[in-house]
C-alpha positions, 0 to 999 in steps of 0.5 A: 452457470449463466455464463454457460448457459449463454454460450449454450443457448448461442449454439442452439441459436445456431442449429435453430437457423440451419434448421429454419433455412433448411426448411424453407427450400420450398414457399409452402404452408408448411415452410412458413408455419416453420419459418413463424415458429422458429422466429418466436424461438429465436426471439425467446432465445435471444431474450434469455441469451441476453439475460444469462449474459447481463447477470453472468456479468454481472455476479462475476464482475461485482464479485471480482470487485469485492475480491479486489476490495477485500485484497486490498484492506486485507494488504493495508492491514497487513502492511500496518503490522509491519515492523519500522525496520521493513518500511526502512527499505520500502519505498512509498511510490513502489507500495502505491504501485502494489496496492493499486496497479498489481491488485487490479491485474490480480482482478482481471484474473479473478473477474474477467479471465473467468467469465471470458474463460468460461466462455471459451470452455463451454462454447469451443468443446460444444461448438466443435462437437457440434460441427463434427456432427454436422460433418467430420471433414470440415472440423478436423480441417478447422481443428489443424488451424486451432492447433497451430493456434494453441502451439503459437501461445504456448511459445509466446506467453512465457516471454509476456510476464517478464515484458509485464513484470518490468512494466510495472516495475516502471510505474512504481519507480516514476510513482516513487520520484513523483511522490518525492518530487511533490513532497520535497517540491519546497526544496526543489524550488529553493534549490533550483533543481526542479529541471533536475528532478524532471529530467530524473522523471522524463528519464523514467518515462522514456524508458518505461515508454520502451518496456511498454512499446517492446510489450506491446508488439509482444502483444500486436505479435499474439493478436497477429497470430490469433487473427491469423489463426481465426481466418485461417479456420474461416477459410478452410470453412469456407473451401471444404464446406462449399466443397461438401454442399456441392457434393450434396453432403451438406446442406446449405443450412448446416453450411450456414450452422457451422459459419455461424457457429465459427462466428461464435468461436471468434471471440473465445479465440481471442479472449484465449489469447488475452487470458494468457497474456493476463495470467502472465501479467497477473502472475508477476503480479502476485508476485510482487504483492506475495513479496508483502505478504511474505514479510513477517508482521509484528508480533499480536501476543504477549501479556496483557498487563496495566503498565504504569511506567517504570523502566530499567535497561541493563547492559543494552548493546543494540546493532541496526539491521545491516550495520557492524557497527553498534548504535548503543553499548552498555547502556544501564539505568533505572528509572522509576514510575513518574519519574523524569529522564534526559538524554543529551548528546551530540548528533548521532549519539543513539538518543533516539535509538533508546526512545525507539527501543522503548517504544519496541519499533525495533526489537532489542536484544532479550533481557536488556529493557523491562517496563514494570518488571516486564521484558518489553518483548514478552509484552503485547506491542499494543499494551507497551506502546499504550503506556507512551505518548510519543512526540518525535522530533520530526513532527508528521501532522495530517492534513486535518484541522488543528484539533483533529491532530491534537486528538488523534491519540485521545480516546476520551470523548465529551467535554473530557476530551475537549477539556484535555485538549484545552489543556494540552494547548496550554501545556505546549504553549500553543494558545499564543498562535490560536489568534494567529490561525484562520479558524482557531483550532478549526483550522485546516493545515496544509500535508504534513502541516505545511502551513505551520512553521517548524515550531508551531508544528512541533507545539501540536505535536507535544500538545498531541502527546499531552492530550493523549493523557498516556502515563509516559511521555516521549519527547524526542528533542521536541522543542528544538525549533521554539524560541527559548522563552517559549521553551521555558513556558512549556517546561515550566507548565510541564513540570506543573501538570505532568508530575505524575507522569513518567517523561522522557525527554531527548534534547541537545538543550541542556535547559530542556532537561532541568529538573530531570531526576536522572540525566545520561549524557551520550557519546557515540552510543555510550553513557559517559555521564550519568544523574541528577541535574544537580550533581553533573552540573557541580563535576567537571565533565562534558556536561557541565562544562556545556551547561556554562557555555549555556548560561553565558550564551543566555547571559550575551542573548546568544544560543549556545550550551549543547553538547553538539560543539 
């Protein structure tokens, strides 16, 4: 409504100063009372012209904003209930691109394509109808030159969504290489192939610099036409209105009226030519933003239950996405409330695998996991994913202080949670470096915990999935970069303060899974062992065999004793 009513009162504006030098033909009284008279109008219309156009502005603007904001939680929240399977094929560069580039654009359509839009839609009818008014002759000479215009854009916006689309597409590539570049900036260094990766980035560049030089004298071609267009329609107001003020048809004030109301019609000319080429862009926008909506979240139903952990898999044959080749077959096993089970294997042999199906980060076929009794996909992701805390074998720590990483699965507060976390930190052997940090546990680490080696950072992470006091617990070859007399501790004080608690333990060190109550060994995605610790360690199979390598290497101070070879 304001940004119409400027556009009204700047027409009236107008009308006001044709009539005002029309009326002053003469120096009489009559002519100066008229010439006082429209001044204070002029004054009262520019006061209330700049108004409606500040709050116009304003209310459209800000509402674009929180549109934007609103998008973009709205994408983040989407994009946090999709599976791991679709963030296998996402690339982060290229999401950062979606949730910032594409948004804005979709805000310049929300925001300033409406507020210029309703410009255009107010000021050209009412201006036209005006001038026709004033005189017919000189509009529909003007209205041929807004034709030519209209035609000019229907031709050339098409081709503006691609250029824009492949653009983009750019910035999200160079987005993805430069994040890969800062993240893995310790492997550039050391491999001396920083100039590879700039030369990777510079490759980008230059052609993201030709797909924007190529839409931008897309661009310069559309303004070339609209200013064309808008000195074509001056011109032929200036030949057939002198044309008509001559032959005494016009007067010189609706002369003045109508090249004033033209100057009004500029700038919608204009802000017509970058609407369309905004809505082009903002199409392929939407289009890739869509693309991340279209994927299927994960599932928010399901039962509701307390889960205490007990776990049973009957014949698990499971297939990655995209591969014919299955990652586990026939996999068997129970696995009661509180109870301990190993997995050992050599690399690739689908430990992981398993962990992640029992966490549900992929879906397994039905009827093959069951937790309590449950088929783990008729139970609410957030119940199944309750019941475990997760130590993966590849720690992410935040850029935060020790003890915010350690209670970020905590969701106890008080001394509870400060004594919990105290004896995590004992339970993961980590109160031995506490001297060693700046801050104790008040300490800031670097991204991804830079600043700590790779067994301090496994340490916080198992101190993390102890403090979340979850009844399971998921070590995903957890302790793999720790020294084995500090593995010992941590075992030791985990078979001490978990004994209630069902632990899953995934390792290539055999002495990892000491005391677990059922062992599976492994082997191309199948089990080709399987019990107590106690009864393979007395058989003749991989197992134990690789348990006496184990216990030589021990013995000569050396490392051996896994089933990797």
């Amino acid at each position: 409504m304001m940004v119409a009513g400027f556009s009204l009162i700047r027409i009236w504006m107008a009308r006001v100063i044709g009539n005002t030098i029309d009326g002053l033909g003469t120096p009489t009284q009559d002519a100066i009372n008229l010439l006082a008279i429209n001044t204070g109008m002029l004054c009262g219309l520019v006061v209330a012209e700049a108004s409606c156009r500040y709050f116009g502005r304003r209310w459209i603007i800000d509402a674009s904003r929180h549109i934007e904001a609103r998008l973009k939680n709205q994408l983040m929240e989407h994009m946090s209930r999709l599976p791991v399977a679709w963030y296998d094929r996402a690339q982060t560069g290229d999401l950062l691109s979606r949730l910032t580039q594409d948004v804005e654009l979709l805000r310049f359509l929300i925001g300033p394509s409406i507020l210029y839009g309703t410009q255009i839609l107010v000021t050209i009818p009412v201006g036209i109808y005006v001038m026709a008014q004033i005189s017919s002759t000189v509009t529909f000479a003007i209205l041929g030159a807004f034709g030519a215009l209209l035609l000019a854009m229907l031709v050339l916006m098409p081709r503006l969504q691609k250029y824009s689309k492949r653009v983009q597409e750019d910035i999200a590539d160079i987005s993805q290489h430069a994040q890969e570049s800062f993240s893995g900036i310790r492997v550039l260094l050391n491999f001396a192939s920083s100039r590879v990766f700039c030369g990777r980035i510079d490759a980008l560049n230059n052609r993201y610099v030709a797909d924007n030089m190529a839409m931008t004298r897309f661009r310069a071609s559309v303004h070339l036409v609209i200013h064309f267009c808008t000195d074509l329609v001056m011109l032929s107001v200036l030949v057939f209105g002198l044309t008509e003020v001559i032959e005494g048809r016009m007067s010189r004030g609706n002369l003045i009226e109508f090249i004033t109301i033209m100057g009004y019609l500029v700038w919608p000319l204009i802000a017509a030519g970058w609407i369309l080429g905004v809505i082009h862009r903002a199409r392929a926008a939407a289009e890739r933003v869509d693309e991340v909506f279209d994927a299927q979240p994960e599932p928010d139903d399901g039962e509701q239950v307390e889960l205490v952990g007990a776990i049973e898999v009957r014949n698990l044959t499971f297939t990655y996405p995209g591969e014919s080749r299955p990652a586990l077959s026939g996999i068997d096993f129970q696995l009661a409330a509180g109870q301990k089970l190993g997995l050992v294997g050599e690399v690739g042999c689908g430990k992981s695998t398993l962990l992640h199906l029992l966490l549900r980060l992929y879906d397994p076929p039905r009827g093959t996991i069951f937790v309590d009794g449950h088929d783990i996909l008729d139970l609410d992701l957030r119940c199944l994913r309750r019941l475990f805390a997760f130590a993966p074998q590849d720690p992410f720590l935040f850029s935060d202080t020790v003890a915010d990483n350690i209670r970020f699965g905590n969701a106890t507060s008080g001394q509870s949670e400060t004594d919990s976390i105290a004896e995590a930190v004992r339970s993961a052997a980590l109160e031995q470096d506490l001297a060693a940090f700046t801050d104790g546990l008040e300490t800031v680490i670097g991204e991804r915990g830079v600043t700590l080696s790779g067994g301090q950072k496994q340490r916080v992470s198992l101190a993390r999935a102890l403090a979340a006091e979850r009844p399971a617990v998921i070590l995903d070859d957890t302790l793999s970069a720790v020294d084995h007399q500090t593995e010992s501790r941590i075992l030791e004080r985990l078979h001490g303060t978990e004994q209630d608690k069902t632990i899953l333990v995934a390792s290539h060190r055999l002495s990892a899974l000491a005391g677990a109550d059922l062992i599976l060994v492994l082997k191309n995605g199948e089990v080709i062992e399987q019990g107590h610790h106690r009864d393979l360690c007395r058989g003749s199979g991989p197992f134990a065999q690789a348990w006496a390598l184990q216990l030589e290497a021990r013995a000569l101070g050396g490392e051996g004793g896994s089933l990797d070879g």
